[in-house]
KOLKE-128470 format. One record per residue (C-alpha): x, y, z. Coordinates in nm, 4 decimals, decimal comma. Each point is the difference from the previous one (the first is absolute). Example, Ala and Ser with C-alpha at 12.3 -4.5 7.8 and 13.67 -1.06 7.14 Angstrom:
BEGIN
+----------+----------+----------+
:       px :       py :       pz :
+----------+----------+----------+
:   1,2300 :  -0,4500 :   0,7800 :
:   0,1370 :   0,3440 :  -0,0660 :
+----------+----------+----------+
***
This chain:
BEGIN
+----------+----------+----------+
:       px :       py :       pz :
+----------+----------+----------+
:  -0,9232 :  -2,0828 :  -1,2975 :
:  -0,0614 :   0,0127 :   0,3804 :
:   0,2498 :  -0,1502 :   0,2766 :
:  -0,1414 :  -0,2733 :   0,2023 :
:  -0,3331 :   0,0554 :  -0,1714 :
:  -0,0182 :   0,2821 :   0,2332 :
:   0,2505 :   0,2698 :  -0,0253 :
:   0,0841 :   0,2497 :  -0,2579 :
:   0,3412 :   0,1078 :  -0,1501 :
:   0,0120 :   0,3962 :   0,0705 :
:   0,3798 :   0,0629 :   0,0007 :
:   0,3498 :  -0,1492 :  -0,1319 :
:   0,2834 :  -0,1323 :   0,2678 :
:   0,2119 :   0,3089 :  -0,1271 :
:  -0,2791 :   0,2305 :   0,1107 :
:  -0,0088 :  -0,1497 :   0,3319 :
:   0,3299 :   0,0500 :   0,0619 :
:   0,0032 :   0,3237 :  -0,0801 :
:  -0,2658 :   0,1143 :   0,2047 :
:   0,1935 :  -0,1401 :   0,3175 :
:   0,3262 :   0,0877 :  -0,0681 :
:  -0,1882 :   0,3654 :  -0,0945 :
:  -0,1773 :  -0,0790 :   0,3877 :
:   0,3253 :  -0,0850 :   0,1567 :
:   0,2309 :   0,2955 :  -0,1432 :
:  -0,2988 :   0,2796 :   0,0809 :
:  -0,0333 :  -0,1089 :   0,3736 :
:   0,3972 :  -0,0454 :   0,0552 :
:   0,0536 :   0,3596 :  -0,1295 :
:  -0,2749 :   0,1157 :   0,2580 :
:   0,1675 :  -0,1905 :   0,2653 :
:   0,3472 :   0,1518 :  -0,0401 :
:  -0,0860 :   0,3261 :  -0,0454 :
:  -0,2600 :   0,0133 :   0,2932 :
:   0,2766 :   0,0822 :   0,2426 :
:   0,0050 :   0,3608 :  -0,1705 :
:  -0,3579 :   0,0899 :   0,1067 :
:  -0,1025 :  -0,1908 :   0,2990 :
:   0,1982 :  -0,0292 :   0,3167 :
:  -0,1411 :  -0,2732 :   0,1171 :
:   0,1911 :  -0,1671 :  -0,2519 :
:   0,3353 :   0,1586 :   0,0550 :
:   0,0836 :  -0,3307 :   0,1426 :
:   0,0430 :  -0,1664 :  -0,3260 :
:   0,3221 :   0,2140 :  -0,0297 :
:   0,1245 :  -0,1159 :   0,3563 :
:  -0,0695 :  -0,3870 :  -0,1739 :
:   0,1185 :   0,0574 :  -0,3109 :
:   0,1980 :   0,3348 :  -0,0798 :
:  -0,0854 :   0,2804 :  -0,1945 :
:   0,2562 :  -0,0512 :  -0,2409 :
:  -0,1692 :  -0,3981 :  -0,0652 :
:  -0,3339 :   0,1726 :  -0,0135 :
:   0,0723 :   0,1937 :  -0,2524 :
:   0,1462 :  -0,2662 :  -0,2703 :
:  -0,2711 :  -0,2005 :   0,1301 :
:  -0,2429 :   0,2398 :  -0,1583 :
:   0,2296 :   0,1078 :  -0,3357 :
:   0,0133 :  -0,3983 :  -0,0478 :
:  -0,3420 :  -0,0274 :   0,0475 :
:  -0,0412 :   0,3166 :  -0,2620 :
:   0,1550 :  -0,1603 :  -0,2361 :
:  -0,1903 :  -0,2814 :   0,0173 :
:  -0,3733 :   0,1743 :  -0,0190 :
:   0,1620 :   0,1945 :  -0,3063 :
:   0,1588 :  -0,3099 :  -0,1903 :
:  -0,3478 :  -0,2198 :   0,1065 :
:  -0,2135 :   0,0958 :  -0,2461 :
:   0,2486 :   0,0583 :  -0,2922 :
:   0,0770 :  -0,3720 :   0,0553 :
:  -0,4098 :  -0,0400 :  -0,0169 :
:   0,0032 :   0,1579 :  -0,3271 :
:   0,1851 :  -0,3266 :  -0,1483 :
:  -0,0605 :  -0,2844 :   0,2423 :
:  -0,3972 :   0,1127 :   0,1000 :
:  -0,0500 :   0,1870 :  -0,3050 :
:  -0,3346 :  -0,0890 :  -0,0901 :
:  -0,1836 :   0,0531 :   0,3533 :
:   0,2444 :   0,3294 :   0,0102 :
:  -0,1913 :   0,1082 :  -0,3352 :
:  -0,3410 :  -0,0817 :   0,1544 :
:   0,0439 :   0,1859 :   0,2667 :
:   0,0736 :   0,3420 :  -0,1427 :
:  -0,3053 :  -0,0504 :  -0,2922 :
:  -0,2317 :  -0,0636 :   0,2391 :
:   0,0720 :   0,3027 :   0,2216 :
:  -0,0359 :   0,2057 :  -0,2826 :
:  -0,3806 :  -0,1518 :  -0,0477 :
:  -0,1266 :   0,1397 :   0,2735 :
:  -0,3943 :   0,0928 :  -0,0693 :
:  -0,3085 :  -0,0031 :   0,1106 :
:  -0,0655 :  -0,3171 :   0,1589 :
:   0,3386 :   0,0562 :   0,1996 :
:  -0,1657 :   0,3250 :   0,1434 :
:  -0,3457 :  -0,2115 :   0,0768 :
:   0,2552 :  -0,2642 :   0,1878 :
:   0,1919 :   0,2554 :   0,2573 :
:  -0,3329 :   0,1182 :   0,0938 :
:  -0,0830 :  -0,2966 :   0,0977 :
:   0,2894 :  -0,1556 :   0,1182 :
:   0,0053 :   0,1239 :   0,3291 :
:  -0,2344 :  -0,3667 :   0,1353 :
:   0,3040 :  -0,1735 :  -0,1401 :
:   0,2271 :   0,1611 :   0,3134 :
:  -0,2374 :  -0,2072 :   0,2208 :
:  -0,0005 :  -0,3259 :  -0,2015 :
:  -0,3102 :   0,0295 :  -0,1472 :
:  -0,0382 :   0,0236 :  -0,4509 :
:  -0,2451 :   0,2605 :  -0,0637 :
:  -0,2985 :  -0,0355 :  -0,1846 :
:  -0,0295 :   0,2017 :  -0,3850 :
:   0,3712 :   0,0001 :  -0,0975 :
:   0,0432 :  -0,0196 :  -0,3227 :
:   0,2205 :  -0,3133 :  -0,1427 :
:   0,4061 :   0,1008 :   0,0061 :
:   0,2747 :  -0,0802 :  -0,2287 :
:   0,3363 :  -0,1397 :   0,1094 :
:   0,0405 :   0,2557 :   0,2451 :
:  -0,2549 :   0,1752 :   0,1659 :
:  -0,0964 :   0,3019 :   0,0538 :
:   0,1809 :   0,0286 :   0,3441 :
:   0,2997 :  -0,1412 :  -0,1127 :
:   0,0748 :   0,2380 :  -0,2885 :
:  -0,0116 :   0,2264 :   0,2520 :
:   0,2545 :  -0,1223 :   0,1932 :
:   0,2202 :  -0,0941 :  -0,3187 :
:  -0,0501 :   0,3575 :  -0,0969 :
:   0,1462 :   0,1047 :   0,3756 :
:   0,2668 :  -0,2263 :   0,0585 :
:   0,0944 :   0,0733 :  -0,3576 :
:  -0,0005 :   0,3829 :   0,0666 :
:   0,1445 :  -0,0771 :   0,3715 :
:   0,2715 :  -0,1969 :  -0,2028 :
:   0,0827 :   0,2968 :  -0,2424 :
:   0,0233 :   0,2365 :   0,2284 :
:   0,1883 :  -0,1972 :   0,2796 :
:   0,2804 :  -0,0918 :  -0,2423 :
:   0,0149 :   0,3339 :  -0,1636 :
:   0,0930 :   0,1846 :   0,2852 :
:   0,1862 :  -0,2866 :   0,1540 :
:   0,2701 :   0,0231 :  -0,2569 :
:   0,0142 :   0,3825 :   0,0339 :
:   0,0682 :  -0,0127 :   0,3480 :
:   0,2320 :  -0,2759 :  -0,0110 :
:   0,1849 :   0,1293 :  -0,3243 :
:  -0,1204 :   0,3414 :  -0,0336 :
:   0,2619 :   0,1639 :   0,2198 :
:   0,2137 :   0,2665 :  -0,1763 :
:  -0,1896 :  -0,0942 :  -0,3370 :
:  -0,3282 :   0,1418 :   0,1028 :
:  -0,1120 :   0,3207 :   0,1889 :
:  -0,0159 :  -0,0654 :   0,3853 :
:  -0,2883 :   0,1803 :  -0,0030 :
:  -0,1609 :  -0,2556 :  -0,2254 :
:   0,1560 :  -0,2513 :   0,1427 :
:  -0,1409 :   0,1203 :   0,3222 :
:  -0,3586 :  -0,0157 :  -0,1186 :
:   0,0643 :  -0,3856 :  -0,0798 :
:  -0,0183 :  -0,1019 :   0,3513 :
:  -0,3363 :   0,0803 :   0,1236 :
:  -0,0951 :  -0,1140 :  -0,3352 :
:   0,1421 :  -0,3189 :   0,0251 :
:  -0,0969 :  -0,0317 :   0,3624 :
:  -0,3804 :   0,0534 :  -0,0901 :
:   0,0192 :  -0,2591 :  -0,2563 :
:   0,1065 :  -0,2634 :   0,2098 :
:  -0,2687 :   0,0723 :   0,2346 :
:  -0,2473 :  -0,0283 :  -0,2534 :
:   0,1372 :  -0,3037 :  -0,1352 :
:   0,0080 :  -0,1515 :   0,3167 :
:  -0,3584 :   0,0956 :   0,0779 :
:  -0,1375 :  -0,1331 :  -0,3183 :
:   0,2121 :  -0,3188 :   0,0632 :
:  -0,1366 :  -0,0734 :   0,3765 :
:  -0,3405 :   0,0725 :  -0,1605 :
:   0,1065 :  -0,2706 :  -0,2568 :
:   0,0990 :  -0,2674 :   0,1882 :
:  -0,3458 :   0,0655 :   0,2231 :
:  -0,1803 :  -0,0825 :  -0,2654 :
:   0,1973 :  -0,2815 :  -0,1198 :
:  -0,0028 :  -0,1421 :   0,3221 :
:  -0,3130 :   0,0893 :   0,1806 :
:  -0,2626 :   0,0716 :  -0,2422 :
:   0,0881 :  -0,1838 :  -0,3165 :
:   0,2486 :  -0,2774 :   0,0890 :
:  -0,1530 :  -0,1881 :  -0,2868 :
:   0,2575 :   0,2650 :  -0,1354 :
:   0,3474 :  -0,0968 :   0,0996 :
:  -0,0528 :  -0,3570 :  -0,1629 :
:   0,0675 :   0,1722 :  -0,2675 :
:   0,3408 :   0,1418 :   0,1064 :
:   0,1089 :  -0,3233 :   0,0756 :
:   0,0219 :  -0,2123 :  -0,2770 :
:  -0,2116 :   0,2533 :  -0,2356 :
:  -0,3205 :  -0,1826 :   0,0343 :
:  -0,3440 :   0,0968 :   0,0980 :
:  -0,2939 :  -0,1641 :   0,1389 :
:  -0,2806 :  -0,0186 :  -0,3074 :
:  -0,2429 :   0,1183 :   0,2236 :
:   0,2138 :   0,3077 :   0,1158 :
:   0,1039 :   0,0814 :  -0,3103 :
:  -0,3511 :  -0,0128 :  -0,1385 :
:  -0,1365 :   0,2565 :   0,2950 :
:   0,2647 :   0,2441 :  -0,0741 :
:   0,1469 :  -0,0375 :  -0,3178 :
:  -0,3272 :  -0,1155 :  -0,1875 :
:   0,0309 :   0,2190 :  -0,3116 :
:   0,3788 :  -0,1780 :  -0,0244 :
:  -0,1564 :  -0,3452 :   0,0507 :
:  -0,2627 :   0,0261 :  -0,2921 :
:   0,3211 :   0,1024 :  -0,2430 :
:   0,1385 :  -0,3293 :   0,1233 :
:  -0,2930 :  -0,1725 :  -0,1032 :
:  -0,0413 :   0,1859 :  -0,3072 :
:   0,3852 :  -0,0821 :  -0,1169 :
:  -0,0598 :  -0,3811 :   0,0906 :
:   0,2426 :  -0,0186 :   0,2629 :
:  -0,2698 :  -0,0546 :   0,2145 :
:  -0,2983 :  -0,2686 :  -0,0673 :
:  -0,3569 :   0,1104 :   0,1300 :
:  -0,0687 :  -0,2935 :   0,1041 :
:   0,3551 :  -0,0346 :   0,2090 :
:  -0,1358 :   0,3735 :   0,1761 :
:  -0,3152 :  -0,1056 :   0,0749 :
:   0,1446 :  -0,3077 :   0,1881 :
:   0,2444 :   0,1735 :   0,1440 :
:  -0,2646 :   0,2751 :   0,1200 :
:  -0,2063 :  -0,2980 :   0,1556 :
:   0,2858 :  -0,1389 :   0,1506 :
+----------+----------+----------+
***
């Protein structure tokens, strides 16, 4: 059943609140700890203190850890969804990143074969920010409980690592929220109150769309209004 005989339910309130409060905990940990690598930012312990800085980020660690766990039972279903359909990467994904790169300019390339609920450019960022996730939080808890427990020489191995993680993380987040934004802002209606536009989610997710249709949660005759609309 559409919205408003024009948009599409893509994800649950819980989901939407998870991505956000996942948003909001990843940038406030790069905040705080950007003091350590850039002195142009050394101000922020002038403002603040070092010492506030620095529970500002463990708070903030807490919160990216305890996030999804809390996902797993109030988001669990869109939680699920999202680590199947990573794991069905194939062929057509491969035929989309090849031709993604018109997308970056606003413009939907032509030959793209029809995408599930998720395609194939964002289970590639799932699969980052998942590993980015993994990888940050691993090491983070090393580091911050790792002393005397673990070998400083390991220990001392988990600081570049984490470092390059958040970079990466952040980098695949600013090219995110480009897309989102810029390119596809059809997009962040969907991050808002979990709807879609039909006619967005028909361009990019079409292969998802059809399923709709094919369960009878979506009328043909409702799409092809909507479409016309």
């Amino acid at each position: 059943m559409l919205v408003n005989k024009k948009y599409v339910k893509r994800h649950a309130k819980g989901f939407v609140y998870l991505h956000w409060i996942n948003a909001v905990c990843f940038f406030m940990l790069f905040l705080t700890a950007l003091p350590l690598y850039a002195d142009s930012c050394k101000g922020l312990y002038d403002i603040f203190g070092a010492k506030t800085l620095q529970n500002a980020h463990r708070f903030f660690a807490v919160l990216f850890v305890l996030n999804p766990v809390i996902g797993l039972i109030t988001a669990r279903e869109g939680i699920w969804r999202m680590f199947s359909e990573v794991l069905k990467f194939n062929s057509k994904d491969i035929t989309f990143l090849v031709k993604f790169p018109l997308e970056l300019i606003g413009k939907h390339p032509a030959g793209i074969p029809k995408q599930g609920f998720y395609n194939g450019g964002e289970r590639m960022n799932i699969a980052l920010q998942l590993a980015t996730w993994g990888v940050l939080v691993g090491s983070g808890a090393l580091l911050w409980f790792g002393e005397g427990i673990i070998d400083n020489s390991i220990r001392a191995w988990m600081i570049p690592l984490h470092s390059l993680c958040a970079g990466i993380g952040f980098a695949g987040s600013i090219g995110h929220i480009y897309l989102a934004l810029i390119a596809n802002p059809d997009s962040v209606h969907g991050m808002q109150d979990g709807t879609v536009k039909v006619d967005y989610a028909n361009a990019h997710h079409g292969e998802w769309m059809d399923d709709l249709v094919k369960e009878g949660k979506i009328k043909q005759q409702e799409l092809k209004e909507a479409l016309k609309g």
